[in-house]
C-alpha positions in Angstrom: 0.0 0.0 0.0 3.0 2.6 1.2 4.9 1.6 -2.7 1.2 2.1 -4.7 1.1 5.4 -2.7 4.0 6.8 -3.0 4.0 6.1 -7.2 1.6 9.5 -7.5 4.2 11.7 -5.7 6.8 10.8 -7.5 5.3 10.9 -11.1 4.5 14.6 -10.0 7.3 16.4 -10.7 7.6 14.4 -14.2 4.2 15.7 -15.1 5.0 19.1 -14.1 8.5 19.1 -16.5 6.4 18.2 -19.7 4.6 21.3 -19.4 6.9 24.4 -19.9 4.9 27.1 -18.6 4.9 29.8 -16.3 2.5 31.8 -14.6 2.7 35.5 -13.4 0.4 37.9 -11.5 1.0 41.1 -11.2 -1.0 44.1 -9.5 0.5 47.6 -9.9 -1.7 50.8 -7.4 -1.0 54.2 -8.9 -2.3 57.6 -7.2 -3.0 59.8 -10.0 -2.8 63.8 -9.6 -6.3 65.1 -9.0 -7.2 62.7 -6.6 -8.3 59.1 -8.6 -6.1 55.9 -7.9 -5.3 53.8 -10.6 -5.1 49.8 -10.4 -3.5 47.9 -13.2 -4.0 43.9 -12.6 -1.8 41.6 -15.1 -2.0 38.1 -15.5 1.0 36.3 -17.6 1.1 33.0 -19.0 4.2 32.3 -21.1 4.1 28.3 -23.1 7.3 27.2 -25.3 6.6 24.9 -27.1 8.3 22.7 -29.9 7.0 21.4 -33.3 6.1 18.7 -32.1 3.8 20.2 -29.6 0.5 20.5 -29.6 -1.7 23.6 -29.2 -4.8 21.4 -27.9 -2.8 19.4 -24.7 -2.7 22.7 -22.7 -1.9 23.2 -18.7 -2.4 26.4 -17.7 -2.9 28.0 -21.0 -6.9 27.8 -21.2 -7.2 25.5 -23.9 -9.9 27.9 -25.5 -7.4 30.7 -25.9 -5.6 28.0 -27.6 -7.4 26.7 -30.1 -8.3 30.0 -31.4 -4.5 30.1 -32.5 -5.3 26.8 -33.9 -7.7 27.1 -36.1 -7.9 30.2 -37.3 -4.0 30.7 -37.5 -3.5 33.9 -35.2 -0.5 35.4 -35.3 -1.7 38.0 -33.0 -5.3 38.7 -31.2 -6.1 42.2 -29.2 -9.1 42.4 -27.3 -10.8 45.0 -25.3 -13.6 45.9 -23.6 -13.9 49.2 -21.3 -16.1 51.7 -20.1 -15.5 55.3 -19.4 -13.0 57.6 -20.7 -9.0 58.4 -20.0 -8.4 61.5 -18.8 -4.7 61.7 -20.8 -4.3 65.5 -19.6 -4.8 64.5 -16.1 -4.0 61.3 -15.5 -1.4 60.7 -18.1 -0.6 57.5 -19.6 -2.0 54.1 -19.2 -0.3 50.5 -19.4 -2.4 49.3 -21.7 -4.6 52.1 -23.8 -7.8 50.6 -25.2 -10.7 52.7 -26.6 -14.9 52.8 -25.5 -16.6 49.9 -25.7 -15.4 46.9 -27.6 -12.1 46.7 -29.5 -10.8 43.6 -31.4 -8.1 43.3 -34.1 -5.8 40.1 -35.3 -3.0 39.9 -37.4 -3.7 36.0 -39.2 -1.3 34.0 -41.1 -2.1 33.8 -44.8 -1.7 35.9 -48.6 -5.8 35.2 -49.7 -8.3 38.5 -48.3 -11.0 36.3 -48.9 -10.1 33.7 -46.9 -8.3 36.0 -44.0 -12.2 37.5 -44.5 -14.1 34.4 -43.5 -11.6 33.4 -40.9 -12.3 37.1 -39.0 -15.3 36.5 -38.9 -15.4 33.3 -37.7 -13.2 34.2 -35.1 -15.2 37.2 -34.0 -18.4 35.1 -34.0 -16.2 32.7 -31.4 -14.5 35.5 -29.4 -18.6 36.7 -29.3 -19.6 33.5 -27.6 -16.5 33.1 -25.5 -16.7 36.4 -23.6 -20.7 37.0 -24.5 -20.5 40.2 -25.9 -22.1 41.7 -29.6 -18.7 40.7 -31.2 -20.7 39.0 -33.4 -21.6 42.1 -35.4 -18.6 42.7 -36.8 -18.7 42.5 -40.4 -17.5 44.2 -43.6 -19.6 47.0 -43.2 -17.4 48.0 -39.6 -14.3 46.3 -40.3 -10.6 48.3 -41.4 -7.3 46.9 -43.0 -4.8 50.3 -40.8 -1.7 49.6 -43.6 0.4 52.0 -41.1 -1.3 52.9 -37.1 -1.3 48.9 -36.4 2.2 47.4 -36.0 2.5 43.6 -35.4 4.4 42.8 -31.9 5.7 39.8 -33.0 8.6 38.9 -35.1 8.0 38.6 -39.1 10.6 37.2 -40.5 9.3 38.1 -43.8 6.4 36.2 -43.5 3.2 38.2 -44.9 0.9 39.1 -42.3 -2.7 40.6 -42.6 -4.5 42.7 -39.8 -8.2 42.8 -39.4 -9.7 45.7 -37.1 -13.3 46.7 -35.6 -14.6 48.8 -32.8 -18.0 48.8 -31.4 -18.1 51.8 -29.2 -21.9 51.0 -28.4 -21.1 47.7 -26.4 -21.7 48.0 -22.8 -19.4 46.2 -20.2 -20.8 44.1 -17.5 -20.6 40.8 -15.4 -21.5 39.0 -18.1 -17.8 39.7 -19.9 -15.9 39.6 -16.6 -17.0 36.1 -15.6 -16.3 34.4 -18.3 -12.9 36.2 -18.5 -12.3 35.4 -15.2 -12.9 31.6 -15.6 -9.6 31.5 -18.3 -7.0 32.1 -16.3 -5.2 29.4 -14.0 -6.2 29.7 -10.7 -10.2 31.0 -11.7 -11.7 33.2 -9.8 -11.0 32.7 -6.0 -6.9 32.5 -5.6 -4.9 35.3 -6.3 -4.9 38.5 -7.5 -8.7 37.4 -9.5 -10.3 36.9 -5.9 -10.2 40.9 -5.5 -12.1 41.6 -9.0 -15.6 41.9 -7.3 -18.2 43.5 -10.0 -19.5 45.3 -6.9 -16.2 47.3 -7.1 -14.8 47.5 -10.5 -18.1 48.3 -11.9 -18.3 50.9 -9.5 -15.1 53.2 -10.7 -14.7 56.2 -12.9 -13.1 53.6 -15.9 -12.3 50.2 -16.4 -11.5 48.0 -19.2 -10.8 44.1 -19.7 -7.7 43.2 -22.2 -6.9 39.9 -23.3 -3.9 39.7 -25.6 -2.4 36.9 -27.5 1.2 36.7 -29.5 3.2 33.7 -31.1 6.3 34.1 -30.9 8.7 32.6 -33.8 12.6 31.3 -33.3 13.0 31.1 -36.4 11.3 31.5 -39.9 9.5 28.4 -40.1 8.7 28.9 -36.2 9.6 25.1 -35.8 10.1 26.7 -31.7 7.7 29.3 -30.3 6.5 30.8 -27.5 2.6 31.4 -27.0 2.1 34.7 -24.6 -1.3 35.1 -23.4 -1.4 38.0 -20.9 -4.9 39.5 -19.3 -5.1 42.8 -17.7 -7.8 45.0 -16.1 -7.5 48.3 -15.3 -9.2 49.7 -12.9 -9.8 54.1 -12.0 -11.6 54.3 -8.5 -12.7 58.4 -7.0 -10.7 58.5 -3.3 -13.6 60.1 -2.3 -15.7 57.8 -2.4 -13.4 55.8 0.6 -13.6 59.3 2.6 -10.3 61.5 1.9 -6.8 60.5 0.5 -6.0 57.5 2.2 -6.6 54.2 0.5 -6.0 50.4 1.5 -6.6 47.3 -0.7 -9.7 46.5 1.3 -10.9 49.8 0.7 -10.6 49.3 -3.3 -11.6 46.2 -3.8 -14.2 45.5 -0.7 -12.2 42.5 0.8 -8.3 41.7 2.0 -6.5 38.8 -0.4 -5.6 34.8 1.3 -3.0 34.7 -1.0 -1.0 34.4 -3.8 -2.5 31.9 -6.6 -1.1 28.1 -5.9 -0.1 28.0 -9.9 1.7 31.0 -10.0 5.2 31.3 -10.2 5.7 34.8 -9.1 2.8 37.1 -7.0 4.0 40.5 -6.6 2.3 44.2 -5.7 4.2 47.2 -6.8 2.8 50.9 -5.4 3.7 53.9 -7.2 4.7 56.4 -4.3 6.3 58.9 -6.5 6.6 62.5 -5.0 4.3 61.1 -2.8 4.6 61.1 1.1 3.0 58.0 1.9 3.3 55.9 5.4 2.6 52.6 4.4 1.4 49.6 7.0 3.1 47.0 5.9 6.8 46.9 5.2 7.8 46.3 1.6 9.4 44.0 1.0 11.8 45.8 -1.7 12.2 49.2 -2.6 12.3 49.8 -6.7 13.9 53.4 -8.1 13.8 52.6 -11.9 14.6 55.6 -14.3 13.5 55.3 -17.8 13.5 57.9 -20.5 14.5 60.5 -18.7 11.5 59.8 -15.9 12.7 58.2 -12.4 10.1 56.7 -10.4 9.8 54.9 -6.6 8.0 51.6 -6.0 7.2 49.7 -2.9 7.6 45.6 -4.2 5.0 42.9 -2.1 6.0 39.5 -2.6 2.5 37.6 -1.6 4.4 34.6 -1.9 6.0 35.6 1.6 3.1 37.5 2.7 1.1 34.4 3.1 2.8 32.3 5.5 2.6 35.4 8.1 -0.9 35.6 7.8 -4.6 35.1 6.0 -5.6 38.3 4.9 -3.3 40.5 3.0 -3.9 44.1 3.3 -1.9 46.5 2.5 -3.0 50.9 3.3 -1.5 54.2 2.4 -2.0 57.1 4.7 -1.2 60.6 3.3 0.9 62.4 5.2 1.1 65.6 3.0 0.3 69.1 4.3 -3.5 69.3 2.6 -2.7 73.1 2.5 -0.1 72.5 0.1 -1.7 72.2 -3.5 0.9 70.4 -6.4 0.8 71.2 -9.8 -0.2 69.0 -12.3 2.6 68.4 -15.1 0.7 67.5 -18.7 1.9 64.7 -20.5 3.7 65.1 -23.7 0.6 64.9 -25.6 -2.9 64.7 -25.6 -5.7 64.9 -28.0 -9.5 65.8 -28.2 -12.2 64.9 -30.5 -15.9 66.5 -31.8 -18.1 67.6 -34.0 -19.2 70.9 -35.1 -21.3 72.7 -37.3 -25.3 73.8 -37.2 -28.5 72.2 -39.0 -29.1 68.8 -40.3 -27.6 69.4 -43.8 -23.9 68.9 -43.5 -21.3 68.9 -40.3 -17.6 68.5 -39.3 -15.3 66.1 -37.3 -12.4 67.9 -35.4 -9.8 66.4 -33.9 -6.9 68.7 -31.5 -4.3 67.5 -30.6 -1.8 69.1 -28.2 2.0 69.0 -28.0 3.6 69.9 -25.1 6.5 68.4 -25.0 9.9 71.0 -26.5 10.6 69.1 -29.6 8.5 68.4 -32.8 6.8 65.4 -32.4 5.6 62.7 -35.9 2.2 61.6 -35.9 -0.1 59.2 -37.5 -4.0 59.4 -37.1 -6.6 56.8 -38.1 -9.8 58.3 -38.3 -12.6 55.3 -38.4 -15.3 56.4 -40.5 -18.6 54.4 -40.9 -20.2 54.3 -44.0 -23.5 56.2 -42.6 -21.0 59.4 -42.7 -19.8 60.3 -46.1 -16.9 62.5 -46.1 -15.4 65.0 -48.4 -11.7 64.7 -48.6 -11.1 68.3 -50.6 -12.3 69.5 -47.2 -9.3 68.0 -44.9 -7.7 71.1 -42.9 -4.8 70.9 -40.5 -4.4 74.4 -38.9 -2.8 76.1 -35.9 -4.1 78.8 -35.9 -4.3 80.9 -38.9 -1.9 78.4 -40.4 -2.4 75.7 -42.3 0.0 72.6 -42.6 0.2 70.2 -45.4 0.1 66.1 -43.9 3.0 64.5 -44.9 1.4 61.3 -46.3 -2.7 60.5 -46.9 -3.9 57.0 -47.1 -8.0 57.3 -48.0 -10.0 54.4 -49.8 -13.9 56.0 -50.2 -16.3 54.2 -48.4 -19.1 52.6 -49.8 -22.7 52.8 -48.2 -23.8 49.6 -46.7 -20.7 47.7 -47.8 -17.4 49.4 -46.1 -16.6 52.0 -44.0 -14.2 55.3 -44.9 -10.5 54.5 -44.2 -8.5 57.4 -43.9 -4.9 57.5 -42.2 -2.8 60.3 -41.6 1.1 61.5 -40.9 2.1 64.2 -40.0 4.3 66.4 -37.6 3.3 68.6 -35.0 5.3 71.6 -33.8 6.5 71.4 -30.4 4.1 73.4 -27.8 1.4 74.1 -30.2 -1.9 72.3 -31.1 -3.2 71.2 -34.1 -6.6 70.9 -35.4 -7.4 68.2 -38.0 -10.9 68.8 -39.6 -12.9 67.4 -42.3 -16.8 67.7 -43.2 -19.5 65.2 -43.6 -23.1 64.8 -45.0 -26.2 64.3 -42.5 -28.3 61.7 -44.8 -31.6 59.5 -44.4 -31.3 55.7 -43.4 -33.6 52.9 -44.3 -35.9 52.5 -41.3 -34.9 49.1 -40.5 -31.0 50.5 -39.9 -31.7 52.7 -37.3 -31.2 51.1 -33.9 -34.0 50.8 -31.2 -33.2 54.2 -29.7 -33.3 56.1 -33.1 -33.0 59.2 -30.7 -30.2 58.3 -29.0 -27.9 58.8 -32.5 -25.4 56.4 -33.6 -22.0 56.2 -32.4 -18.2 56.7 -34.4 -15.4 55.0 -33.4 -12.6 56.7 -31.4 -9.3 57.6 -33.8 -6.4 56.2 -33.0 -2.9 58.6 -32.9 0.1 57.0 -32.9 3.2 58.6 -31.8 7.0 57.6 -31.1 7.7 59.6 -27.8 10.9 61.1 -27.1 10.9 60.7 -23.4 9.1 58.8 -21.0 7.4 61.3 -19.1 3.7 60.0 -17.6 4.7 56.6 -20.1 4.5 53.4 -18.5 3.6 51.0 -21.3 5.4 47.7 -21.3 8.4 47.6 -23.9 7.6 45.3 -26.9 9.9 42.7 -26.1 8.6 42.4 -22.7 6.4 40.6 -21.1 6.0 41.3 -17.5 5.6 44.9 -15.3 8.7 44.0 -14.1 10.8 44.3 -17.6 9.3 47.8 -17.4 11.6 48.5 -14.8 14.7 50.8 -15.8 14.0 50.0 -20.0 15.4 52.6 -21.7 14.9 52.7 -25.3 17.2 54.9 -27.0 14.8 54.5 -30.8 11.7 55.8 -28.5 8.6 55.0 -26.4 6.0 54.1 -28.5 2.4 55.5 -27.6 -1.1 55.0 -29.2 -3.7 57.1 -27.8 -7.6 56.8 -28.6 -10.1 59.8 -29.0 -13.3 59.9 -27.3 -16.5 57.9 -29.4 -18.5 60.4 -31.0 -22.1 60.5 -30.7 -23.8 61.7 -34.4 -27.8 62.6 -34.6 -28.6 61.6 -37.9 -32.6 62.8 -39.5 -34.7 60.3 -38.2 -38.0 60.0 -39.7 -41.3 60.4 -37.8 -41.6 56.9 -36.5 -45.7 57.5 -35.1 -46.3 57.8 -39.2 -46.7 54.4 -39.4 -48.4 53.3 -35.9 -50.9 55.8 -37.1 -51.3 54.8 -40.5 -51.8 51.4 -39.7 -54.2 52.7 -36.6 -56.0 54.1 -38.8 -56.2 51.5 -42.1 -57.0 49.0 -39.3 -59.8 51.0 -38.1 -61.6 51.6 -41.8 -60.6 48.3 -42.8 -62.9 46.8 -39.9 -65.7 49.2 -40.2 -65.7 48.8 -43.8 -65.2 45.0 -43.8 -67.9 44.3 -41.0 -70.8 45.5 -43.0 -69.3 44.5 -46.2 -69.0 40.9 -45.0 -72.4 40.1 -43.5 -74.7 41.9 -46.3 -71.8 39.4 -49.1 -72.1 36.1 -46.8 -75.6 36.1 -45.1 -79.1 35.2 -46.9 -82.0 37.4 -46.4 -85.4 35.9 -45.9 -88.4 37.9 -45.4 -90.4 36.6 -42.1 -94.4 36.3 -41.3 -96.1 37.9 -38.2 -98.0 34.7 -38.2 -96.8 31.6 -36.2 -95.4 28.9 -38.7 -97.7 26.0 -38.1 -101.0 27.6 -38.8 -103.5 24.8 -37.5 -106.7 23.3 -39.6 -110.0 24.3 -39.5 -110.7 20.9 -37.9 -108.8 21.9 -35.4 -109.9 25.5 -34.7 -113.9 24.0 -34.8 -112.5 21.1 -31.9 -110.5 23.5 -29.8 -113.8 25.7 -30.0 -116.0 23.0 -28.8 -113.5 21.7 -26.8 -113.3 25.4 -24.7 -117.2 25.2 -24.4 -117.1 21.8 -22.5 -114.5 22.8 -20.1 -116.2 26.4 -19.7 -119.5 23.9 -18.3 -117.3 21.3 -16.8 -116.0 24.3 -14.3 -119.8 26.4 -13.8 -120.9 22.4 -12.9 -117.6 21.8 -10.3 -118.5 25.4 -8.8 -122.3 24.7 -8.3 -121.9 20.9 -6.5 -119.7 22.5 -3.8 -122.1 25.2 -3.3 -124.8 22.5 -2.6 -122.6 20.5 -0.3 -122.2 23.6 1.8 -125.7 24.3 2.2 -126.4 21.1 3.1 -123.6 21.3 5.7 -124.6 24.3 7.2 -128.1 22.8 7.7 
């Protein structure tokens, strides 16, 4: 019994050396200048594999994630789903930028559009069902081919690549897309860094967006040796007043205190921002992190849970703020920022504008993608860059027209800003009629245009603390200076556009009223076509004989004598009684 038991235990290890995996958490707490704390959760699951691996025998990759590689032969998959906006001139930069309401593009092995077409959407339709979001939608009508915005984060190697992207800045984020993105990574939903993502709370804050993104990466041309990265974030902006003045805590963000690091993990750290920051923290860090990057130094308190845990069941970590409150700091503007609306007056024609701000002291290159439906027709004669009274020619234009009901407008930009200035970008449209069936249940409500996309290759690192392409943890993050640049990709706000709607009580009352001659009509209509008229006698329809008249007339007599006879006999009987 002691040899048949022992078998298991030692067979472990073995099975834990076929898979070669790792697993890392990471949770990163940043106060942000005007009074908001930001929470960045990352979850990092890193497979290399060989060619004679198999993508559907997976450990702690969720074999889902996996066969979407699979089948569908994804190079690379970006998803998104968030709610709220970034405030990029107050709150700077974030990790991992993503735009309002659901954002999905792929880069897919293959030379054929039309079959990197039906692949897309197949894997949208998939990714619609897996996370149960209105993925599904995407189409030809809302989908863009960026030739120069969207880079791939993988290596090439010459092989041809083709990118796929759509936005639906209607879709609204709920439990229904956090549970079942919960549920792929390794240790679910109650170990870890996962157990402190209550909806209660992250439902509850200024902004937050789910991010699942997927890379293969090659060795070597015919990627004979890859490594599959599959790495889920949320981030997370939450009001400090809501939690009653500057001090914060983990309970106090999430609603609970964390048991522990997950059991799969490899690593389990917590890494506070306390930059310029006079913080007293009550538990001791365990390291102290001063990382300069691009010109941009920065202090973090480290929190290995995997020590934490042992000492004892709830980790909780608080920050009280021991800063004079009469002492107000001034709020240093990012490099650049950008802003996004429409303008104009009637219902005949209008104008998108985009400004964008540069406040950092050198000229800065810039590419915009401006997503266009193919409800908004645009006019290309009338694109205007301007500062001011003067204009500025774009560097390069890449516009394909769009086509109504079949593709939308692409229209890409480059460009260079002048340092401290701000640009406007501008460019009209026409209002026009929809079909009544294209207008959405809340015709009212208007239709929504996707956010642009700018993408810039910053200088320093100021307010920048995006991961560096070859990286894969927070950690790598950590003193990464890149002498070629930080590049940034920010997204505009989604625009909401009031197209003419037509009266939609015409019909109700048109059919109202058709209904209502159509019965009054039809009712008399119908009885005087189906009915048979027969004229009636007053007299009763068996008329008797004359037989019968002279019988009943005798018979009436008889009975009339009958009763006088009846009535006179008991008369007698009385008189007789009384004598």
């Amino acid at each position: 019994m002691v040899h048949f038991a022992v078998w298991p235990l030692l067979l472990l290890p073995l099975a834990a050396a076929a898979f070669n995996d790792v697993f890392d958490e990471e949770l990163l707490i940043k106060p942000l200048p005007d009074g908001f704390v930001y929470s960045y959760f990352q979850f990092t699951t890193r497979w290399q594999l060989a060619a004679n691996d198999s993508l559907l025998h997976t450990h702690l990759v969720s074999r889902s994630l996996a066969e979407l590689v699979h089948h569908y032969d994804v190079s690379e998959l970006h998803l998104s789903f968030t709610n709220g906006i970034w405030r990029y001139e107050n709150w700077g930069f974030p990790v991992v930028d993503a735009g309002p309401g659901a954002e999905v593009w792929a880069w897919f092995n293959g030379n054929d559009d039309g079959e990197v077409d039906a692949r897309w959407k197949q894997l949208c339709g998939t990714l619609s069902g897996l996370f149960c979001a209105s993925l599904s939608f995407v189409d030809g009508t809302n989908t863009f081919r960026p030739e120069y915005s969207l880079r791939p984060q993988t290596h090439r190697f010459g092989e041809e690549l083709r990118v796929r992207y759509a936005a639906l800045p209607r879709e609204i984020v709920c439990t229904e897309n956090l549970t079942p993105w919960k549920k792929l990574l390794p240790c679910k939903l109650r170990e870890g860094f996962a157990s402190l993502l209550t909806p209660d709370h992250v439902y509850s804050g200024n902004y937050h967006s789910l991010a699942l993104h997927v890379r293969k990466l090659c060795e070597d041309a015919h990627c004979g040796r890859f490594q599959l990265e599959v790495r889920q974030s949320v981030s997370l902006v939450q009001d400090q007043r809501l939690f009653g003045g500057k001090d914060w805590s983990v309970r106090k963000l999430f609603g609970q205190g964390m048991e522990g690091a997950c059991t799969l993990a490899a690593s389990s750290k917590l890494y506070v921002d306390v930059t310029d920051r006079s913080y007293e923290m009550t538990q001791v860090p365990t390291d102290v992190i001063r990382t300069t990057r691009g010109g941009a130094s920065s202090v973090l308190y480290e929190y290995d849970i995997k020590q934490f845990e042992r000492k004892q069941r709830m980790f909780n970590v608080a920050a009280v703020d021991r800063a004079d409150p009469n002492v107000i700091s001034l709020i240093q503007p990012p490099p650049i920022y950008s802003k996004r609306f429409i303008s104009g007056v009637g219902q005949e024609r209008g104008r998108i504008v985009t400004r964008i701000t540069n406040t950092h002291w050198t000229d800065l290159n810039l590419i915009i993608f401006e997503n266009i439906p193919w409800f908004v027709p645009i006019y290309l004669h009338t694109l205007k860059i301007t500062q001011g009274p003067i204009q500025h020619t774009p560097r390069t234009v890449k516009y394909i027209p769009g086509r109504q009901r079949e593709r939308p407008s692409h229209l890409e930009i480059a460009l260079t800003i002048p340092k401290r200035s701000t640009l406007e970008l501008s460019i009209d449209f026409d209002y026009i009629f929809l079909k009544w069936q294209e207008y959405p249940p809340d015709a009212s409500h208007g239709h929504y245009l996707q956010p642009s996309i700018i993408s810039v290759l910053l200088p320093t690192a100021r307010n920048y603390t995006s991961l560096p392409r070859e990286a894969a943890l927070f950690r790598d993050s950590f003193n990464a200076t890149q002498p070629d640049g930080y590049f940034l990709q920010l997204r505009t706000e989604a625009l909401l556009l009031t197209l003419p709607i037509p009266d939609f009580s015409m019909p109700y009352n048109v059919i109202c009223l058709a209904c209502t001659v159509v019965a009054l009509a039809f009712g008399p209509i119908h009885n005087i076509s189906t009915k048979k008229i027969v004229a009636k006698s007053k007299e009763p329809k068996d008329k008797p004989k004359w037989g019968q008249k002279i019988r009943g007339w005798f018979g009436k007599g008889k009975k009339k004598v009958e009763d006088e006879g009846e009535g006179s006999g008991d008369k007698t009987e009385l008189v007789e009684g009384e004598k």
